[in-house]
C-alpha positions in Angstrom: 130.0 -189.5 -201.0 127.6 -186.9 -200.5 125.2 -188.5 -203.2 127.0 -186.9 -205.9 127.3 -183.3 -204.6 130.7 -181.4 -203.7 130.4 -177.9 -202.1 126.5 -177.2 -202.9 127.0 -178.5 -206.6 126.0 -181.4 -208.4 128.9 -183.7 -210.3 127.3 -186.8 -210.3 123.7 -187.3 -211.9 121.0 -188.1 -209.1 120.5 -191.6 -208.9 123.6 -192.5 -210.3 125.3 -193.4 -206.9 122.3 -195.7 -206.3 122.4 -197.1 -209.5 125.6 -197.7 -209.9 126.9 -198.9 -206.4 123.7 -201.6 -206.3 124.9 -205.0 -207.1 123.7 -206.8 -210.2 125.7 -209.9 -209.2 126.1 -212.5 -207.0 128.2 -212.6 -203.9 132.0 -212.8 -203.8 134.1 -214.4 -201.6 133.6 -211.7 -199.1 130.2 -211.5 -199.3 130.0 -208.5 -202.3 128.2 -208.1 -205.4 129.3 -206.1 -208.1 128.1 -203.4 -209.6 129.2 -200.8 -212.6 132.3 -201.2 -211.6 132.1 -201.0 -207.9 132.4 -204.0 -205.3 129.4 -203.8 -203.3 128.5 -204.6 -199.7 131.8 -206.8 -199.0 134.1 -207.3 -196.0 131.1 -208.5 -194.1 130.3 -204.8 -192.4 127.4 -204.4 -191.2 127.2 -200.6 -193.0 126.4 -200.3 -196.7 129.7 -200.3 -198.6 131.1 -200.0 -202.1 134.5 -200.8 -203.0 137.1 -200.9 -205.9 140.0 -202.7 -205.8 143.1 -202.8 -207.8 146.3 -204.3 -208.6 148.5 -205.3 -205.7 146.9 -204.8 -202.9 145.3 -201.5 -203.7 141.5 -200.5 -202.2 139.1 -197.2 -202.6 136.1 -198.1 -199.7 133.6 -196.0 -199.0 131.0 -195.7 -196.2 128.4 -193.3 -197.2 126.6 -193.9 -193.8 129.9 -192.9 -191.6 130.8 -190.4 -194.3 133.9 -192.4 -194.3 136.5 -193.3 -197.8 140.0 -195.1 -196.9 142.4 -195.2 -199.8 144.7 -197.9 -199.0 147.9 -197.9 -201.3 151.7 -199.1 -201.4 154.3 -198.5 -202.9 154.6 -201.3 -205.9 153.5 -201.0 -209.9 152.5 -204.0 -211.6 155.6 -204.5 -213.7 156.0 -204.1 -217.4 156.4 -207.7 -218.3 154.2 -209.7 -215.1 152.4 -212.0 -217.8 155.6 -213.7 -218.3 156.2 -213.6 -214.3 156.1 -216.9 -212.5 153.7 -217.0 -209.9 156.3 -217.4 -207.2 157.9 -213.9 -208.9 153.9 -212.6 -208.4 153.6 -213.7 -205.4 156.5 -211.4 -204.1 154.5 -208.7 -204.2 152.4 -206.9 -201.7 148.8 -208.1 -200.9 146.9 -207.7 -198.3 144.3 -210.2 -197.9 140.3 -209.2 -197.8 140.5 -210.4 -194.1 143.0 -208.1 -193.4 141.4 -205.5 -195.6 137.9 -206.1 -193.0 140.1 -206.5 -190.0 141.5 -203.1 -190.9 137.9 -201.2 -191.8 136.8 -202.7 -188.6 139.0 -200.8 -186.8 138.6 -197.7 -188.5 134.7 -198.0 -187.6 135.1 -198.9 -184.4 137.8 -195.9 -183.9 135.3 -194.1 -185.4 132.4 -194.7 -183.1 131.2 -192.1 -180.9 131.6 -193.5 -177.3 129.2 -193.0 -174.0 130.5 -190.3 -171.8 132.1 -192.3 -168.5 133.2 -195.1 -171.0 
C-alpha cells in the first residue's frame, strides 16, 4: 500500500511493488498470475489486486486503487503431524473457497463505494 511509503518514509524500494506484484505466470483457477510471491489479479475483480494465501483458509488482499487490505484469518493451525492426516481428517478443517473469498471482497467493494446523494 502506498507504493512502498509509511508516514512520509520509504520501506520498500521504488519499483519494487510493481515488480514484484506483476505476474510472471499464467492464470490460476481464479483468473491470477503469480508473482514473487504474491497472487496477482484473481477473484475476477475488476480492480488491480495482489494476494497471498495461506494454510487453511487464510488470505492478505490488497487493493491499492481502493486503498483497501482485508486480512481474513480463523482460528485453526495446520497440525504437527497433517502429512500423515487422511484427507477426510484435512478436510475437517476450515476453508473457505476462492468463490466465497470473491463473493466476500465483492461486498467489501461494493460497501465501500461511494453512493449518489438521493440513492
Amino acid at each position: 500500500m502506498q507504493n512502498g511509503n509509511w508516514n512520509g518514509t520509504r520501506v520498500i524500494p521504488a519499483g519494487w511493488i510493481e515488480r514484484s506484484t506483476r505476474p510472471y505466470t499464467e492464470a490460476a483457477r481464479d483468473g491470477a498470475g503469480y508473482g514473487y510471491l504474491w497472487w496477482v489479479n484473481g477473484f475476477g475483480l475488476p480492480l488491480k489486486n495482489f494476494y497471498a494465501k495461506g494454510a487453511l483458509a487464510k488470505y492478505l488482499v490488497v487493493i491499492p486503487e481502493r486503498g483497501l487490505v482485508v486480512v481474513y484469518l480463523n482460528h485453526a493451525e495446520f497440525p504437527d503431524n497433517g502429512s500423515t492426516m487422511s484427507a477426510a481428517e484435512l478436510a475437517r478443517f476450515p476453508d473457505i473457497t476462492v468463490a466465497q473469498m470473491a463473493h466476500l471482497l465483492e461486498a467489501l467493494l461494493v460497501a465501500q463505494s461511494p453512493t449518489k446523494r438521493g440513492e
